[in-house]
C-alpha positions in Angstrom: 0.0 0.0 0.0 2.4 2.6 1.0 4.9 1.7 -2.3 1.5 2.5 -4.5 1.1 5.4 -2.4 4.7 6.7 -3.5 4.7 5.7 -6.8 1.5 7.6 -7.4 2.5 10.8 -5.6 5.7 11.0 -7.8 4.3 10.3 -11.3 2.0 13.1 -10.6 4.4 15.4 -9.3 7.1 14.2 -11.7 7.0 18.0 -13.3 7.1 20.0 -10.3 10.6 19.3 -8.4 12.9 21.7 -7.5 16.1 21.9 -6.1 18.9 24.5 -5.1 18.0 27.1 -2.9 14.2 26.2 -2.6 14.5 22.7 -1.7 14.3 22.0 2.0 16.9 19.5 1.6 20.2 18.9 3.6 22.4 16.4 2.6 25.4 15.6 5.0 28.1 15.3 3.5 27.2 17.4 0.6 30.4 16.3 -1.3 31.4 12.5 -0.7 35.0 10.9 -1.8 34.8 7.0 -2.0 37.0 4.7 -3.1 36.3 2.3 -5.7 34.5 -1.0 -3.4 35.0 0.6 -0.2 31.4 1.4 1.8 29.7 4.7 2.0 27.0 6.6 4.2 25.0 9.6 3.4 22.0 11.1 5.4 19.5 13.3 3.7 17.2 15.7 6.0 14.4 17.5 5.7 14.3 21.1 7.2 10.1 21.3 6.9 7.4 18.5 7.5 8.1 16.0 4.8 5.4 13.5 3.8 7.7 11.2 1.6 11.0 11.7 2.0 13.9 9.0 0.0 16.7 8.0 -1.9 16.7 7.7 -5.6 19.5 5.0 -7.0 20.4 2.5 -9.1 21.3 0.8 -5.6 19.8 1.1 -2.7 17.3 3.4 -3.1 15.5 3.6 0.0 12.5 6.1 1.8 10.5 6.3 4.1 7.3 8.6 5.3 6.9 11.5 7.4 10.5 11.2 9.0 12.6 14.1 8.9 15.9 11.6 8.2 16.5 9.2 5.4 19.9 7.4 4.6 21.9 6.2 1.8 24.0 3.8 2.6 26.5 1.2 0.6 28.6 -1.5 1.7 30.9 -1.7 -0.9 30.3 0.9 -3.8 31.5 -0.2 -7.6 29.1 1.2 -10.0 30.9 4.0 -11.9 27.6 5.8 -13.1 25.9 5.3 -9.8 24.1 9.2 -9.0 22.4 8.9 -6.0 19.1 11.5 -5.8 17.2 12.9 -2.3 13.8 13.7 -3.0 11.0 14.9 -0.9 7.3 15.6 -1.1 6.0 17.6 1.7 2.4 18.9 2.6 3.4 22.5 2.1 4.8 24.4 -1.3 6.9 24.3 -2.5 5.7 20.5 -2.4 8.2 18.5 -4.2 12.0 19.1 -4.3 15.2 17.1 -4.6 19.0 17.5 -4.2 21.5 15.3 -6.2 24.5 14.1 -4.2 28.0 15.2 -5.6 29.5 11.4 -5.6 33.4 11.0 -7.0 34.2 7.3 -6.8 37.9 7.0 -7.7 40.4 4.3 -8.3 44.4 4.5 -8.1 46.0 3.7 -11.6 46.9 -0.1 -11.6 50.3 0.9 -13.4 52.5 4.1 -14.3 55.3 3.5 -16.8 57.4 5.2 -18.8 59.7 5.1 -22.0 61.3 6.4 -24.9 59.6 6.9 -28.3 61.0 5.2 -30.8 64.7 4.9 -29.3 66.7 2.6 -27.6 70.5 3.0 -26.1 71.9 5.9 -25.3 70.7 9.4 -26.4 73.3 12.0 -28.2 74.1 15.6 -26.3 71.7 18.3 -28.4 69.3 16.0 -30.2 65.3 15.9 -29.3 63.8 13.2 -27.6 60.4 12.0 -26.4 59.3 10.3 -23.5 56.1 9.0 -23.1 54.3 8.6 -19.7 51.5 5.9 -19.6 48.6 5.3 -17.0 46.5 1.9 -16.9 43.0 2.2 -15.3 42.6 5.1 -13.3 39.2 7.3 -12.5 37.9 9.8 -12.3 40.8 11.1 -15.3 40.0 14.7 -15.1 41.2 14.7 -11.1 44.5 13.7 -12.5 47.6 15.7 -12.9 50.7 14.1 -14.5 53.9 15.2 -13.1 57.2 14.7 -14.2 60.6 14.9 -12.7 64.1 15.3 -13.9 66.0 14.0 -10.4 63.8 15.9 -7.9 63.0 19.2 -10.0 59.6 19.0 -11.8 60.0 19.9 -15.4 56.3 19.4 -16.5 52.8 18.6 -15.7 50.0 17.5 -18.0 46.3 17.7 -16.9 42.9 16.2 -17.9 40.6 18.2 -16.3 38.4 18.6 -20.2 38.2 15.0 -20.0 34.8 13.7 -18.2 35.2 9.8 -17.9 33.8 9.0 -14.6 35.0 5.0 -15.2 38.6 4.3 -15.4 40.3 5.2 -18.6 44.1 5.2 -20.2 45.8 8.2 -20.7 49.0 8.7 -21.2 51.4 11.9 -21.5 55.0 12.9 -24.2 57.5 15.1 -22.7 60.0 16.0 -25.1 63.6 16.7 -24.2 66.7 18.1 -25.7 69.8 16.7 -23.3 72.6 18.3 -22.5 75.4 16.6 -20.8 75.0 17.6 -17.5 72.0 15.7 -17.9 74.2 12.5 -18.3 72.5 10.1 -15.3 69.9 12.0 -14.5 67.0 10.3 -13.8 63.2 10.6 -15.1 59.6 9.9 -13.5 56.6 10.3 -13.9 54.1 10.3 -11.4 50.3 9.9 -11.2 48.7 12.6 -9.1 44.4 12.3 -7.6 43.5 15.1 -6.6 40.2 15.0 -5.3 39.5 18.3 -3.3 39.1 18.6 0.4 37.0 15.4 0.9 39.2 13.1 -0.7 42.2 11.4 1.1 45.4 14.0 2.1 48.1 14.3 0.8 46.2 13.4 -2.8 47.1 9.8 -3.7 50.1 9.3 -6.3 51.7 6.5 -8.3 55.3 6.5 -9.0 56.6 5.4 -12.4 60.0 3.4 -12.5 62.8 5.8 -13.0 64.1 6.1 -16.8 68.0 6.7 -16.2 69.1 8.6 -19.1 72.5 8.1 -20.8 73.7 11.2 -22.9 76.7 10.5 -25.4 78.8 13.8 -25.8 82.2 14.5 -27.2 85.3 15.1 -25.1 86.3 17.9 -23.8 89.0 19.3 -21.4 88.6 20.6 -18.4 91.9 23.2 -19.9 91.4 23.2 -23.9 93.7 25.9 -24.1 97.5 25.5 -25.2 99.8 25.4 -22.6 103.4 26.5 -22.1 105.3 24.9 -19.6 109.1 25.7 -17.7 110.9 22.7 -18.1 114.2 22.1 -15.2 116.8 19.6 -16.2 115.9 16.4 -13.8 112.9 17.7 -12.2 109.7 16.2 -13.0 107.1 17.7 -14.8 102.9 17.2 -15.4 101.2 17.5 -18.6 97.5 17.2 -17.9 95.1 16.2 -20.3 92.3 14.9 -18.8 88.6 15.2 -20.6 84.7 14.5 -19.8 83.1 12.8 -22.5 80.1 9.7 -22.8 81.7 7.1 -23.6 85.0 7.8 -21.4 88.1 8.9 -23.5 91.3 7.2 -25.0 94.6 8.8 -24.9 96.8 9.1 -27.1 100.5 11.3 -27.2 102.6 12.8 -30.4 105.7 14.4 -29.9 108.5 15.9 -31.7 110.8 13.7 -29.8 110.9 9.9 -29.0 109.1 9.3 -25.0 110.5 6.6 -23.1 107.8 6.0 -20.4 104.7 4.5 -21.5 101.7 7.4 -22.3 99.3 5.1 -24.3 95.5 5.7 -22.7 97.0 8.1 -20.0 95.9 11.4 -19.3 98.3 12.7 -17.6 102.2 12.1 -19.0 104.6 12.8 -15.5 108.4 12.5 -16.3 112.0 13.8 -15.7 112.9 12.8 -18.7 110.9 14.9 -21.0 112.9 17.1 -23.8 111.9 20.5 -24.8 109.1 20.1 -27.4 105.7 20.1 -28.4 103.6 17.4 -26.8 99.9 16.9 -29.0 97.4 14.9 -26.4 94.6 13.3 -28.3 91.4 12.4 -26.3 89.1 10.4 -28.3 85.3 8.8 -27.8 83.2 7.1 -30.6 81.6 10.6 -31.7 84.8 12.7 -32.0 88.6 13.3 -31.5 89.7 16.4 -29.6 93.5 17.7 -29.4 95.6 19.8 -27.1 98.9 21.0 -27.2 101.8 21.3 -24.4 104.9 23.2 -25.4 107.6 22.6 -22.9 110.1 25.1 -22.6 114.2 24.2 -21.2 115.0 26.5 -18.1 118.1 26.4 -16.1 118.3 26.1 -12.2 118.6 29.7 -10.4 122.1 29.8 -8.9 
């Protein structure tokens, strides 16, 4: 009797609600954060006398008549579309009104990953690059920020706040770089950010991609390039220092005007008493280039 009784009151009031500011509806919380499976709770009041007074929902739904209090309640929430509804019909006007409930069911992405596009080994110092950032089933998308990191520093973020999926969905993200070699090692993430607002869970949940360790081939170069003239004493001992940076690590290699007797093959630096005034030539060498430098060495006597 009293289901026919509310079935019949709402199909002939079914052109008459209201809601907003002249609904005598409460709902508490307003705003509810769940995540996906786990249970929620919602109450739904009436500020005047309600006759009929209930929940609308795919699951659920629930009223009841004449009390001021009705609840909405869930053990373990997984419908993605579910959008729960308070109605009530009261004996004074404005006589029907309802207030829908502002539900965000979300679900952490089950992976973050990231990669190269269309490259493998190492990259080469001044050349573009991509990366691509992918995220496997997460919800709702347009809560999500993509962040990514170079190290610690965060070099850019992607939002999908213009997407509306409330289900979970794949998205994914291209940052495109141009290495130097100081970025030789570095290391790149990207990580999946949920921010859901002041209801939702704090700090905002975030996945963590793997780090992408990036490998930049450059050419060598000395930490002195310039020519350098050296004071050479009869039997003292003397330095020539070539050393270079460069991805893959340098060979050595010596010229000279005169013959050397000390080994100098794959050394940077050539120490020796035994050096003759002369030009010394220092090759340093990687698979992308050969660089040169020059030593002259000049005789000097002892001060008496």
């Amino acid at each position: 009797m009293a289901n026919n009784f509310l079935r019949w009151t709402l199909m002939f009031c079914m052109f008459y609600w209201v809601s907003g500011e002249g609904c005598s509806l409460i709902l508490k919380p307003s705003r509810v954060v769940v995540a996906f499976g786990e249970p929620v709770s919602v109450s739904c009041e009436a500020t005047r006398h309600v006759r009929v007074l209930g929940w609308e929902s795919a699951i659920s739904a629930t009223h009841t008549q004449h009390d001021l209090s009705v609840q909405w309640k869930v053990d373990s929430l997984i419908d993605w579309i579910e959008e729960p509804i308070c109605y009530g019909v009261f004996f004074t006007a404005p006589r029907q009104c309802e207030e829908k409930l502002n539900l965000v069911l979300y679900k952490t992405p089950d992976s973050v990953s990231i990669r190269p596009v269309n490259h493998t080994g190492p990259m080469m110092e001044g050349k573009e690059y991509q990366l691509h950032c992918e995220v496997q089933n997460i919800a709702p998308v347009q809560y999500l920020t993509l962040r990514w990191y170079r190290g610690q520093t965060e070099v850019y973020n992607h939002s999908f706040s213009d997407l509306t999926s409330s289900s979970p969905v794949q998205v994914s993200s291209t940052l495109i770089i141009t290495p130097t070699k100081s970025e030789n090692g570095a290391q790149y993430r990207c990580v999946a950010e949920l921010d859901l607002g002041p209801e939702g869970p704090q700090p905002p949940p975030a996945v963590t991609s793997e780090p992408l360790n990036a490998s930049v081939y450059f050419p060598p170069m000395f930490l002195s390039p310039e020519p350098e003239v050296l004071d050479f004493i009869v039997g003292a001992e003397i330095a020539l220092n070539c050393t270079a940076t460069g991805n893959p690590t340098p060979v050595y290699s010596w010229l000279s005007s005169h013959p050397v007797q000390e080994k100098i093959e794959n050394e940077a630096v050539l120490t020796s008493s035994t050096l003759l005034p002369g030009t010394y030539t220092c090759i340093a060498s990687n698979t992308l280039e050969k660089k040169s430098k020059q030593f002259i060495v000049k005789a000097k006597t002892r001060d008496v």
